[in-house]
DSSP file (Angstrom, degrees, kcal/mol; ACC not computed):
  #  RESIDUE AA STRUCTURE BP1 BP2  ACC     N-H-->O    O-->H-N    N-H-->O    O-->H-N    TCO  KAPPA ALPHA  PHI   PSI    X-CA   Y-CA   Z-CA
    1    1 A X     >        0   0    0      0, 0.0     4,-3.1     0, 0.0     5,-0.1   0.000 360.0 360.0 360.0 -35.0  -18.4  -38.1    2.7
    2    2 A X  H  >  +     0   0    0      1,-0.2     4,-2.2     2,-0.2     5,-0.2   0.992 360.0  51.9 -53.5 -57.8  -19.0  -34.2    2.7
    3    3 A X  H  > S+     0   0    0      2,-0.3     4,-2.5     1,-0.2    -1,-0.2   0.920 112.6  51.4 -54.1 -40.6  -18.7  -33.5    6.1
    4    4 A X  H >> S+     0   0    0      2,-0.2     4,-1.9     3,-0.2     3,-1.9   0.981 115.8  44.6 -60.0 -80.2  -15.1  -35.7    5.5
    5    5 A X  H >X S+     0   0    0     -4,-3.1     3,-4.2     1,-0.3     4,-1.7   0.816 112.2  53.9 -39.5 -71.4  -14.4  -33.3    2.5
    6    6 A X  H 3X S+     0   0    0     -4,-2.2     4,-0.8     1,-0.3    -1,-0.3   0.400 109.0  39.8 -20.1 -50.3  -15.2  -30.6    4.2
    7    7 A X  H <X S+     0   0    0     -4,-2.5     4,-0.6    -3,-1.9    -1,-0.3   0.311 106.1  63.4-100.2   4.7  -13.4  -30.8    6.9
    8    8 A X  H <X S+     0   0    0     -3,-4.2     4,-1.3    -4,-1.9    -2,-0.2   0.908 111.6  46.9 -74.7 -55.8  -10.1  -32.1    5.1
    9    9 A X  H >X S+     0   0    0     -4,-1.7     3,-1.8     2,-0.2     4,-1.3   0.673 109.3  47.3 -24.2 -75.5  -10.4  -28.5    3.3
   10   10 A X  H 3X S+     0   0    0     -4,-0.8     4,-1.5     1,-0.3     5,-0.3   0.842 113.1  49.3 -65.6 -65.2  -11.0  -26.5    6.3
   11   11 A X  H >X S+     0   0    0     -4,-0.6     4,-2.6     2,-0.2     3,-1.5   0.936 116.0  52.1 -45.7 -56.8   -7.8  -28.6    7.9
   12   12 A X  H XX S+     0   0    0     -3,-1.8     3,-5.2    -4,-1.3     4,-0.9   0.953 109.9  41.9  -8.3 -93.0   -6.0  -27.5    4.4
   13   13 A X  H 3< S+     0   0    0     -4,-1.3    -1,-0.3     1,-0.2    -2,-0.2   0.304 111.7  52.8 -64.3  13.4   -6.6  -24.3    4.5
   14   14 A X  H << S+     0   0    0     -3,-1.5    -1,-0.2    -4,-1.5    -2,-0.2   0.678 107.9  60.3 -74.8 -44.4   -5.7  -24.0    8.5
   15   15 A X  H << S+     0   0    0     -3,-5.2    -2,-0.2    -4,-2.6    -3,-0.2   0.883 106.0  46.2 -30.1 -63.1   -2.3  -25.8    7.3
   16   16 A X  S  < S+     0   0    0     -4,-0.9     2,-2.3     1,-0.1     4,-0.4   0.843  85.1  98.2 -48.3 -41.1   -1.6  -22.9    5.0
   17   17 A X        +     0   0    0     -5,-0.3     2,-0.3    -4,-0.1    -1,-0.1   0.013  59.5  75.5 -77.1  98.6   -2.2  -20.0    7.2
   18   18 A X  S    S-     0   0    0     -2,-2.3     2,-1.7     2,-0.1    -3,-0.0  -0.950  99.5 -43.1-174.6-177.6    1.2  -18.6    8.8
   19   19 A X  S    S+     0   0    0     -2,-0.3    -2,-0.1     2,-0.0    -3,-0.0   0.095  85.8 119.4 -50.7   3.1    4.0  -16.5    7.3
   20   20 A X        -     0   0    0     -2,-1.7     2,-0.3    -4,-0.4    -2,-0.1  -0.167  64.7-121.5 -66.1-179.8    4.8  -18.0    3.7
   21   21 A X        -     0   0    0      0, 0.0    54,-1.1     0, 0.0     2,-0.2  -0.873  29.3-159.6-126.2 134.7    4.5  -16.1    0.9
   22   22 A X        -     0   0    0     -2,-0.3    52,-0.1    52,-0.1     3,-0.1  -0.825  12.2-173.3-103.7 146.6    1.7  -17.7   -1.7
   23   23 A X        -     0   0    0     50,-0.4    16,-4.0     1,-0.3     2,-0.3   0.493  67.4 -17.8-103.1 -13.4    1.5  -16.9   -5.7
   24   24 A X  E     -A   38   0A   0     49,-0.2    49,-1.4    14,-0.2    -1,-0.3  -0.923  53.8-124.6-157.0 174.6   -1.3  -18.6   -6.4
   25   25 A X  E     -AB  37  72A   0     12,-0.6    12,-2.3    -2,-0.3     2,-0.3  -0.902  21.4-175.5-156.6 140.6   -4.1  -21.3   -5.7
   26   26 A X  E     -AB  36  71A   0     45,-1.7    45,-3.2    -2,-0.3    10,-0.2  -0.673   7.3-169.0-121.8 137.0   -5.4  -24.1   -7.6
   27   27 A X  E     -AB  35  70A   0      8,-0.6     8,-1.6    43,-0.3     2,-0.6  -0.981  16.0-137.8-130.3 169.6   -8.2  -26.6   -7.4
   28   28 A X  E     - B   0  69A   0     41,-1.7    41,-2.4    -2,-0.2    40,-1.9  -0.948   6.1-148.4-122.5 134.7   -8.8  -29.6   -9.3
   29   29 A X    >   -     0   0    0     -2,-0.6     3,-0.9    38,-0.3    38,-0.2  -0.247  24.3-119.6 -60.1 166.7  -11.8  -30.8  -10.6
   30   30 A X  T 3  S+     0   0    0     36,-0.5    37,-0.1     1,-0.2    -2,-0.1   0.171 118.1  58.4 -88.7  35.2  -12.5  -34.5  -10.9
   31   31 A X  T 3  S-     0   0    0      0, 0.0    -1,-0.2     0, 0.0    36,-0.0   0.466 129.9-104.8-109.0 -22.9  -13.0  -34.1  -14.3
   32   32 A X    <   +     0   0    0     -3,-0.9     2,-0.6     1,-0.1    -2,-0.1   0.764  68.4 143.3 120.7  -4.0   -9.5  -32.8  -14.2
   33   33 A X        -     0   0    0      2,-0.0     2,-0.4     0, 0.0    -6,-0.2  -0.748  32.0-148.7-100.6  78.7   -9.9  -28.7  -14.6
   34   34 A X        +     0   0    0     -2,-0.6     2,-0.6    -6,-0.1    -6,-0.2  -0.305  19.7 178.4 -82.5 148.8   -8.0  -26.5  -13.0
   35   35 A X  E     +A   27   0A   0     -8,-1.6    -8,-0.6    -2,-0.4     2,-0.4  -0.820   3.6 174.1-122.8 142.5   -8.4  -23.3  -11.8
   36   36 A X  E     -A   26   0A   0     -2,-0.6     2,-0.3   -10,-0.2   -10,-0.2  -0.995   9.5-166.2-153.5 151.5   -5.8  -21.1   -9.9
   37   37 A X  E     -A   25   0A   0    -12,-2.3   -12,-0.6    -2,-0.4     2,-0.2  -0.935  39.5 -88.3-136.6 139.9   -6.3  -17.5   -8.9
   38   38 A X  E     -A   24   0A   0     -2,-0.3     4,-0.2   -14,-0.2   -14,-0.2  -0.249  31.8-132.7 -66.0 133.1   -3.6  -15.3   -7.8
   39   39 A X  S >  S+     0   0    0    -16,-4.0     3,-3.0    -2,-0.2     2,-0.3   0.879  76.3  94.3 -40.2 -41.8   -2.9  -15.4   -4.0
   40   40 A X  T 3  S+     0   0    0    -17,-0.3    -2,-0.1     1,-0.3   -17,-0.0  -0.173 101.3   9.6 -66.9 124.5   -2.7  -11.6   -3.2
   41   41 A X  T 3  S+     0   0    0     -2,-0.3    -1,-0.3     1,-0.2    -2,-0.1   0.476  97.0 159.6 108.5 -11.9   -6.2  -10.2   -1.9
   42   42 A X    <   +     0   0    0     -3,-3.0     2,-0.3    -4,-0.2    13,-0.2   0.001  18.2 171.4 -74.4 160.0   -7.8  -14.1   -1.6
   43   43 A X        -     0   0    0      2,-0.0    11,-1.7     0, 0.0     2,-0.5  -0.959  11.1-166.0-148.5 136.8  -10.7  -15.0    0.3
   44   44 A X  E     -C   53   0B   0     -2,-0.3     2,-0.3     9,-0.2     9,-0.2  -0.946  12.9-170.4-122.6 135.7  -12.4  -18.7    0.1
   45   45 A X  E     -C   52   0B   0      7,-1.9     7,-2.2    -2,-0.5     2,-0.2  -0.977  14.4-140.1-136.3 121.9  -15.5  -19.0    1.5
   46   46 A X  E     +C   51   0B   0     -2,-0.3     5,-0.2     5,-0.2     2,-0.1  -0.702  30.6 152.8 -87.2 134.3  -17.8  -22.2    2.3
   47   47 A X  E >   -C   50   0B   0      3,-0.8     3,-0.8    -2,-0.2    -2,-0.0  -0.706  63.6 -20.4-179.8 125.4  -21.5  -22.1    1.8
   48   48 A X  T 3  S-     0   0    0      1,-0.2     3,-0.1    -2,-0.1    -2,-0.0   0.898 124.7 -45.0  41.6  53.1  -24.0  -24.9    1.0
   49   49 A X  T 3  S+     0   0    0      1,-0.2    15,-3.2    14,-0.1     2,-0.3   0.091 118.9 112.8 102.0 -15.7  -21.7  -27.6   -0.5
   50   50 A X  E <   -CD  47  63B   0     -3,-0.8    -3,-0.8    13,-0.2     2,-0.6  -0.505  54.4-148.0-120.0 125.4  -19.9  -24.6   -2.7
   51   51 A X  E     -CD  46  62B   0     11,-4.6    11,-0.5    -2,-0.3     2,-0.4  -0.800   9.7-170.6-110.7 118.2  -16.6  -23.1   -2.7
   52   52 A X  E     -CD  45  61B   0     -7,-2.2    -7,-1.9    -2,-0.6     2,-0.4  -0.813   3.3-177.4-120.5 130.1  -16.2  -19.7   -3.6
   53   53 A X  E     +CD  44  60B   0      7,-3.6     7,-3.2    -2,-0.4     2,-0.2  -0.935  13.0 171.9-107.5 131.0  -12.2  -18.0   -4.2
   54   54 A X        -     0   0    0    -11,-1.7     5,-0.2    -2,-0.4    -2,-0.0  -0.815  22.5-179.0-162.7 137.4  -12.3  -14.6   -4.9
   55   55 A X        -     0   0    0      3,-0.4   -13,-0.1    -2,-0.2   -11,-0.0   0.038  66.8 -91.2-104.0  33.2   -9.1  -12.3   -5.1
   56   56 A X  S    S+     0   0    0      1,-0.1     3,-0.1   -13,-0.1   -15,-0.1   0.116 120.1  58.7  71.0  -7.2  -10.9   -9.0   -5.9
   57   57 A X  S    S+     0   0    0      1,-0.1     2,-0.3     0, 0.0    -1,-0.1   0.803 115.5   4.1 -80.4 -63.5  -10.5   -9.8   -9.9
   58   58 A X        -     0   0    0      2,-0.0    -3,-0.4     0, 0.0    -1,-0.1  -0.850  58.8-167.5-146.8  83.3  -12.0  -12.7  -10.6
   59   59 A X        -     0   0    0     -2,-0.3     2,-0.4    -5,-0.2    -5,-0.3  -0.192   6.2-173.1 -59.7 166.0  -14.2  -15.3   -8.3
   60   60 A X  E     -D   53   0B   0     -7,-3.2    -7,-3.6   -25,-0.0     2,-0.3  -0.875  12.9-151.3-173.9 141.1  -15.0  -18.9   -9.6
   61   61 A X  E     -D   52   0B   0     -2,-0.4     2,-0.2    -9,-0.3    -9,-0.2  -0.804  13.9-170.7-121.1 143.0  -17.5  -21.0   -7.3
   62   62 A X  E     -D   51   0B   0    -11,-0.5   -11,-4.6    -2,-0.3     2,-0.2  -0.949  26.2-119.3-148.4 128.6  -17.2  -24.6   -7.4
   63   63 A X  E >>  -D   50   0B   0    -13,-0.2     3,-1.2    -2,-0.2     4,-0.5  -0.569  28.5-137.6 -64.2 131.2  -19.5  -27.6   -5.9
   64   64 A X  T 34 S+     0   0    0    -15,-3.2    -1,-0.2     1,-0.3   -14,-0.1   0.651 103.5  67.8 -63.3 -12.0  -17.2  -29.4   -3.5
   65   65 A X  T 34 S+     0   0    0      1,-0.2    -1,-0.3   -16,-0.1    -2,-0.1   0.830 104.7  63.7 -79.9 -17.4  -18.2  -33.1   -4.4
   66   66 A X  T <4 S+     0   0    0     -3,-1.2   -36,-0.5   -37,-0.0    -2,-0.2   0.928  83.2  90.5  37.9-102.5  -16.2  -31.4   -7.6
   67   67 A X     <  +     0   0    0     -4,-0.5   -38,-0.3   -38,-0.2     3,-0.1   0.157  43.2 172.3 -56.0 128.8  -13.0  -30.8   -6.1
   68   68 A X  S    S-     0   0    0    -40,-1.9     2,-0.3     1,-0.2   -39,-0.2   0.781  70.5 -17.5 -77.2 -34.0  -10.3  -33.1   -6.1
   69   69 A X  E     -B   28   0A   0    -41,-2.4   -41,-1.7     2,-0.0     2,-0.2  -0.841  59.9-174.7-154.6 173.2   -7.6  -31.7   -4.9
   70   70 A X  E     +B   27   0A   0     -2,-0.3     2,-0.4   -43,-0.2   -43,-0.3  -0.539  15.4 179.9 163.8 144.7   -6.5  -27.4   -4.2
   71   71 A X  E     -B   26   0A   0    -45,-3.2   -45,-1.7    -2,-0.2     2,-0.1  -0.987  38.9-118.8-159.2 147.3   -3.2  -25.8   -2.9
   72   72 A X  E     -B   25   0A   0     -2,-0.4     2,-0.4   -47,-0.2   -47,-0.2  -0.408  43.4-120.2 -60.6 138.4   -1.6  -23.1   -2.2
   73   73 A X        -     0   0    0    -49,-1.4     2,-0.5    -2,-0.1   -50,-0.4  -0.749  38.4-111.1 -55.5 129.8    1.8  -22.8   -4.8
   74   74 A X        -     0   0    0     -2,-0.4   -52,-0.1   -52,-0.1    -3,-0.0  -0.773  25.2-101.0 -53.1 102.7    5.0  -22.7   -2.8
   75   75 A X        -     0   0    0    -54,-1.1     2,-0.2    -2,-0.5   -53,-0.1   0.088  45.1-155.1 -13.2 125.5    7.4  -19.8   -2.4
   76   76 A X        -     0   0    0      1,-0.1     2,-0.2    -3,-0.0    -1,-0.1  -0.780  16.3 -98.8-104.9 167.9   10.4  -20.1   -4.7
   77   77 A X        -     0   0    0     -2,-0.2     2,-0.7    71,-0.1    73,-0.1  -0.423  24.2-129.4 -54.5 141.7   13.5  -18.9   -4.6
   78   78 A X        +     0   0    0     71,-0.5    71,-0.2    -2,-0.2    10,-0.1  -0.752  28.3 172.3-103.8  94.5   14.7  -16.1   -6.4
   79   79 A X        +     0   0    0     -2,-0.7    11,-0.7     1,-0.1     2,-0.2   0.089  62.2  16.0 -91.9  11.4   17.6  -16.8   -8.1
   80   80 A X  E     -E   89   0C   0      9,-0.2     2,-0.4     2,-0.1     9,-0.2  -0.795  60.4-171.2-176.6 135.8   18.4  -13.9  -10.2
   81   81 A X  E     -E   88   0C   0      7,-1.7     7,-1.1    -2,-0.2     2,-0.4  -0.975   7.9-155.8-132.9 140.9   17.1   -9.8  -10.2
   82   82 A X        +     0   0    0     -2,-0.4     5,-0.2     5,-0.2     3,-0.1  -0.913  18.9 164.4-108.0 136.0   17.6   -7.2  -12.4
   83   83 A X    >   -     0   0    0     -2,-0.4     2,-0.6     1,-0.1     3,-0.6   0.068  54.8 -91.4-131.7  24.6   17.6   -3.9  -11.9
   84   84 A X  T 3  S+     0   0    0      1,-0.2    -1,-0.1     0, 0.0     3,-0.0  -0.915 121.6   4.0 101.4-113.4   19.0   -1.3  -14.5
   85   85 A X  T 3  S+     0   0    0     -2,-0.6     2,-0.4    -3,-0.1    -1,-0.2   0.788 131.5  66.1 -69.7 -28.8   22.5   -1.1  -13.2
   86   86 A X    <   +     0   0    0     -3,-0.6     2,-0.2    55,-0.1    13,-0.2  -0.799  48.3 176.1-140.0 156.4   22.0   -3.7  -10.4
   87   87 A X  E     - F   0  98C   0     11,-1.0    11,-1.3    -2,-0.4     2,-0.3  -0.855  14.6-156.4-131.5 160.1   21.3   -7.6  -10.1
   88   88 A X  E     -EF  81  97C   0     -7,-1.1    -7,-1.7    -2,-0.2     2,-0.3  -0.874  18.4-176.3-125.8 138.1   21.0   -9.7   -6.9
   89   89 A X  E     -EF  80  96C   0      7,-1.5     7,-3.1    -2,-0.3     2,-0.4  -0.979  12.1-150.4-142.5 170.2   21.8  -13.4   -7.7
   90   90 A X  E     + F   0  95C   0    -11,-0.7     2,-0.2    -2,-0.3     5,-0.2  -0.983  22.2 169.5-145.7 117.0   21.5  -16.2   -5.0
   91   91 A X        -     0   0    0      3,-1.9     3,-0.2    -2,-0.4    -2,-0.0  -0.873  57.7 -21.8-147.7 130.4   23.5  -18.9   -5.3
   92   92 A X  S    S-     0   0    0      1,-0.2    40,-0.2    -2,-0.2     3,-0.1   0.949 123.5 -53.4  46.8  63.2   24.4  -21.8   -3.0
   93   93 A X  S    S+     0   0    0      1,-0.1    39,-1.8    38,-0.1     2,-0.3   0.778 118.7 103.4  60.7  21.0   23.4  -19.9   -0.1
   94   94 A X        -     0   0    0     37,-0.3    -3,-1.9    -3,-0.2     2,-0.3  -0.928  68.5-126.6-134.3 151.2   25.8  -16.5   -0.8
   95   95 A X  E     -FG  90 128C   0     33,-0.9    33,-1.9    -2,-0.3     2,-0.5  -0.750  17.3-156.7-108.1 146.8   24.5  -13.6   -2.1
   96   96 A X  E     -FG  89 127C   0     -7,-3.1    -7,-1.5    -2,-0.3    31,-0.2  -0.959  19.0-155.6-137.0 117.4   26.4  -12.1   -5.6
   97   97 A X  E     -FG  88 126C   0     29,-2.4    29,-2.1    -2,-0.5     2,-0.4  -0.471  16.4-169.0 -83.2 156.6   25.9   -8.1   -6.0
   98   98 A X  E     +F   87   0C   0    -11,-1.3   -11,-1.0    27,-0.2     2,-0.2  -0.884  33.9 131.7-144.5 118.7   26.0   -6.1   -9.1
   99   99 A X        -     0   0    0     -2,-0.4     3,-0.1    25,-0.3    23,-0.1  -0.923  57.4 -75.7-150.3 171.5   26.0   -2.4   -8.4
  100  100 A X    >   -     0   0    0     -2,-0.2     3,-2.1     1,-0.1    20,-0.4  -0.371  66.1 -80.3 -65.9 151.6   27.9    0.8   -9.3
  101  101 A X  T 3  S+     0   0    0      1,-0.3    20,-0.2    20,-0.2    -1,-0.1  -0.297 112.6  18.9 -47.9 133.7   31.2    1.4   -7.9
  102  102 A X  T 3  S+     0   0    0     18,-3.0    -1,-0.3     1,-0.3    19,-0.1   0.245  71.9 137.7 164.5-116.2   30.4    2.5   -4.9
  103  103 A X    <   -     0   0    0     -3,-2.1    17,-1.4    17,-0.2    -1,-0.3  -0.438  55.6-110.0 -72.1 150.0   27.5    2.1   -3.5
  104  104 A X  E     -H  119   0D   0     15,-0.2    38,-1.5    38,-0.1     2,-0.3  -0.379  31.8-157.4 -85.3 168.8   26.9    1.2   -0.1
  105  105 A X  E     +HI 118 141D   0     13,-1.6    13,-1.8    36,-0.2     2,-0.3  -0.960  15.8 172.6-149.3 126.3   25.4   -2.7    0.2
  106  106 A X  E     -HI 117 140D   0     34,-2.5    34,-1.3    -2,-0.3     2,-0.3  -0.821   8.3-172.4-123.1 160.9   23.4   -3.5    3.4
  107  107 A X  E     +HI 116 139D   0      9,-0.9     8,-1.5    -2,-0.3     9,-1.2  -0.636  10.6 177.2-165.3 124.1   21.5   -7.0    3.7
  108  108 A X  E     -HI 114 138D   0     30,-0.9    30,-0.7     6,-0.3     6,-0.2  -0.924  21.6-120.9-102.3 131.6   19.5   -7.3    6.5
  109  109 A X  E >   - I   0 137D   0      4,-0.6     3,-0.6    28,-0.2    28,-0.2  -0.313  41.3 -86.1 -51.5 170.6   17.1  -10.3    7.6
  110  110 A X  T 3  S+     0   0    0     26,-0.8    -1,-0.1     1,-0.3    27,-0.1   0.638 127.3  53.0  10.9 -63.8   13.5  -10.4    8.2
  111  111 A X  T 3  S-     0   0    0      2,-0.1    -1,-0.3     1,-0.1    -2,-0.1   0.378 117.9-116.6 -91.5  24.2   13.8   -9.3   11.6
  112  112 A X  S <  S+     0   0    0     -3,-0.6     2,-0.9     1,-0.1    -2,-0.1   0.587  70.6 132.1  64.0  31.8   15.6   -6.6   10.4
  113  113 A X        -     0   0    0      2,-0.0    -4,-0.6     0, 0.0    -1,-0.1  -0.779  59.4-108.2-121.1 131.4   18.5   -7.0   11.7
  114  114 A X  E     +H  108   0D   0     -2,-0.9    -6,-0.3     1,-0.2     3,-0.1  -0.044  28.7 172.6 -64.2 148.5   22.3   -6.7    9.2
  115  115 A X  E    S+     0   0D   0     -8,-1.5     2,-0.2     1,-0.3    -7,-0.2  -0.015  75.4  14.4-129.2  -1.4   23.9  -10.0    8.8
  116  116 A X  E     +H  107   0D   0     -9,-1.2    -9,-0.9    13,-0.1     2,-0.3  -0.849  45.7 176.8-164.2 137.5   26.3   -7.7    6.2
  117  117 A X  E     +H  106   0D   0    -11,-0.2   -11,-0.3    -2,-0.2     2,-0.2  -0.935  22.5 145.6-139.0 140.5   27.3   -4.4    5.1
  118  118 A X  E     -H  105   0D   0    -13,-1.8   -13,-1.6    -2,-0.3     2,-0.3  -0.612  39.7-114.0-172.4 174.1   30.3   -3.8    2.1
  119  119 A X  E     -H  104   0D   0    -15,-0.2     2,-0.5    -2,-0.2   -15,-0.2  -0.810  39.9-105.4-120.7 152.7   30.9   -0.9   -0.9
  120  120 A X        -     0   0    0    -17,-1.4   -18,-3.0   -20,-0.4   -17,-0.2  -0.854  37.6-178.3 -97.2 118.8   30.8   -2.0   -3.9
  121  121 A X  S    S+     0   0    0     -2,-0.5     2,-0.3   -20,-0.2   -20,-0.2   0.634  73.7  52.2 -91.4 -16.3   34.8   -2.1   -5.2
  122  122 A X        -     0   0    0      2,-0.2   -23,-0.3     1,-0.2     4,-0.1  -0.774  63.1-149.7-129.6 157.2   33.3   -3.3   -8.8
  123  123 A X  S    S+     0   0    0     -2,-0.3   -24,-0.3   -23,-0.1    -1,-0.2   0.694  88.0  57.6 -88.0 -39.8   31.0   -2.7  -11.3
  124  124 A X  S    S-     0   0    0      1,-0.1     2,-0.4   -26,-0.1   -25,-0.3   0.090 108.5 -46.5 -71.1-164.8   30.5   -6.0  -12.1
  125  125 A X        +     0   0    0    -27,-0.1     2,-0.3   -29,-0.1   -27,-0.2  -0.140  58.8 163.1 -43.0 110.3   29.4   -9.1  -10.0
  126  126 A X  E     -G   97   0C   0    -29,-2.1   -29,-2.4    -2,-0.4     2,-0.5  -0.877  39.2-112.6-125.8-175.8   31.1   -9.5   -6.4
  127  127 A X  E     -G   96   0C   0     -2,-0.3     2,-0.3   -31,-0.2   -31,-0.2  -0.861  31.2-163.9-102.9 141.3   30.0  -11.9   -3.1
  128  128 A X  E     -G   95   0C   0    -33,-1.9   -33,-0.9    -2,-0.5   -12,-0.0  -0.780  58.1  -7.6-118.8 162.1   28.9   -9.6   -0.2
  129  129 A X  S    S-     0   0    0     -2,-0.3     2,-0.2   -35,-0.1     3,-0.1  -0.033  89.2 -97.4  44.0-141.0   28.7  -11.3    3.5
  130  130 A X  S    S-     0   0    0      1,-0.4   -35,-0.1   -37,-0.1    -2,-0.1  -0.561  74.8 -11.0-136.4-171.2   29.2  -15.4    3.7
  131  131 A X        -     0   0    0     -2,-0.2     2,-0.5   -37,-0.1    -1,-0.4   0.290  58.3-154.9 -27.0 146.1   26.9  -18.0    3.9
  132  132 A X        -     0   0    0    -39,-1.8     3,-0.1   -40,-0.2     2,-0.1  -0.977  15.1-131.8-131.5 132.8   23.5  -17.0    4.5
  133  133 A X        -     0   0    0     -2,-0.5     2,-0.7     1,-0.1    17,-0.2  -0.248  56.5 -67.3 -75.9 165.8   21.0  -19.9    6.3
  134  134 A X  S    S+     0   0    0     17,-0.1     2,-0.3    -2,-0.1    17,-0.2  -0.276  88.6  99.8 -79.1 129.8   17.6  -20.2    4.4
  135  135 A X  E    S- J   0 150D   0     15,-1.0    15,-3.2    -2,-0.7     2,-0.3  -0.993  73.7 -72.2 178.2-179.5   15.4  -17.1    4.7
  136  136 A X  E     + J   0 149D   0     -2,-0.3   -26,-0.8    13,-0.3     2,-0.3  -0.766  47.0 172.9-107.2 133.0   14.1  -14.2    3.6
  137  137 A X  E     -IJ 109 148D   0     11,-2.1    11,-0.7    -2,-0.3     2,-0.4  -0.925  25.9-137.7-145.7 162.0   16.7  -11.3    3.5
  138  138 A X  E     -IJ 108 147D   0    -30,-0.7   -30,-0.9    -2,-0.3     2,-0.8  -0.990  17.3-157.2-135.5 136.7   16.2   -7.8    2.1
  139  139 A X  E     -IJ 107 146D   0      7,-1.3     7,-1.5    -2,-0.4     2,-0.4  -0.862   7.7-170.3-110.7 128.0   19.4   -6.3    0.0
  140  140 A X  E     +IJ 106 145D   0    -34,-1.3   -34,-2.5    -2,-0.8     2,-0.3  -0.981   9.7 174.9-132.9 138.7   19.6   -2.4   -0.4
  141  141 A X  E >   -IJ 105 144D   0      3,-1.1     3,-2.6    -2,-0.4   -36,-0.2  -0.976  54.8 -37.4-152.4 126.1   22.0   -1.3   -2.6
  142  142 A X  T 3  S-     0   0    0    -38,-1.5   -38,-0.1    -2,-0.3   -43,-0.0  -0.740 129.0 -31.5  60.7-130.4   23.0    2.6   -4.0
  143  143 A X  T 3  S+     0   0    0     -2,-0.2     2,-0.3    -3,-0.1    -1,-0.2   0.043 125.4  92.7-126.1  18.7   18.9    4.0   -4.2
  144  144 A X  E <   -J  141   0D   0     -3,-2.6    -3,-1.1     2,-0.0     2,-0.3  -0.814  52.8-168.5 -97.6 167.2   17.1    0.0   -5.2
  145  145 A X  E     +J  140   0D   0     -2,-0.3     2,-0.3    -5,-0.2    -5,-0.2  -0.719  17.2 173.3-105.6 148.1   15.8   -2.1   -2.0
  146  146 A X  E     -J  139   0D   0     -7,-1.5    -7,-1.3    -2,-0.3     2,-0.2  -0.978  22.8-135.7-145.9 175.3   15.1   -5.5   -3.4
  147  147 A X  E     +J  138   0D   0     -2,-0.3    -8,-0.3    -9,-0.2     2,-0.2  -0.561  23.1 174.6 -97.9-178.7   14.0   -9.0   -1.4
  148  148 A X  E     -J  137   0D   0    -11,-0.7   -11,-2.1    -2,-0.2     2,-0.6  -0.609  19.4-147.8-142.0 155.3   15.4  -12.4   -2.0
  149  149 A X  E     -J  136   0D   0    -13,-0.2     2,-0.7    -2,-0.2   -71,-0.5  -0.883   8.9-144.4-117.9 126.4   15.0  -15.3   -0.4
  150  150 A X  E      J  135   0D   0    -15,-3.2   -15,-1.0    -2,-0.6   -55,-0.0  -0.691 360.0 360.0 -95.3 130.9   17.8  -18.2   -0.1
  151  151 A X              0   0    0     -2,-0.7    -1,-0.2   -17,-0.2   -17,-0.1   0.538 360.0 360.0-127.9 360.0   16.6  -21.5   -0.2
């Protein structure tokens, strides 16, 4: 039954590893206790039944006939930044700027390459480019950068 656990984990945490973005990770005891550690910095390590997370803050060791369950949190969306003068909102796959009148507006993907570029005609909210597919896009606008992701 270890060796089973053991190697569902290992299969887990194999699952996980490629280009999301994590905030955290949780496991459940069987009693029913959970513990979650922030994602940035983790390293889980197996050794003699025992499972150790530490993110450079804080470790916690747990026996694996323990665990019930542990996961990764999911990347959300970011539906709304603030910034001083300027806010990024993401809604139904379009991006809605708030910058000074103005300002240049670039939004590039991931692979870095512009899917839009506009001035800002308003101070308040306007929609820059068109649809956007689900991804990670990075908006710089006047002297902020910020990320958002459309989901």
């Amino acid at each position: 039954m270890k060796n089973l656990l053991l190697l569902a984990i290992i299969l887990l945490c194999s699952i996980c590893i490629h280009a999301e973005e994590y905030e955290s990770f949780t496991f459940t005891e069987t009693d029913g206790t959970e513990i979650t550690l922030p994602a940035i910095g983790l390293r889980i390590t197996f050794n003699n039944g025992m499972i150790t997370a530490i993110n450079g803050q804080e470790t916690q060791t747990v026996s694996l006939v323990n665990v019930n369950s542990m996961h990764f949190s999911n990347a959300t969306a970011i539906s709304k930044i603030f910034s001083s003068d300027y806010a990024v909102n993401v809604n139904n796959h379009q991006l809605f700027v708030t910058s000074p009148i103005g300002s240049d507006i670039t939004v590039t993907n991931i692979m870095g390459m512009m899917v839009c570029h506009s001035v800002s005609t308003s101070d308040n909210e306007q929609a820059v480019g068109g649809w956007l597919p689900e991804g990670i896009y990075i908006v710089k606008t006047g002297e902020r950068t910020l990320k958002v992701m459309v989901k």
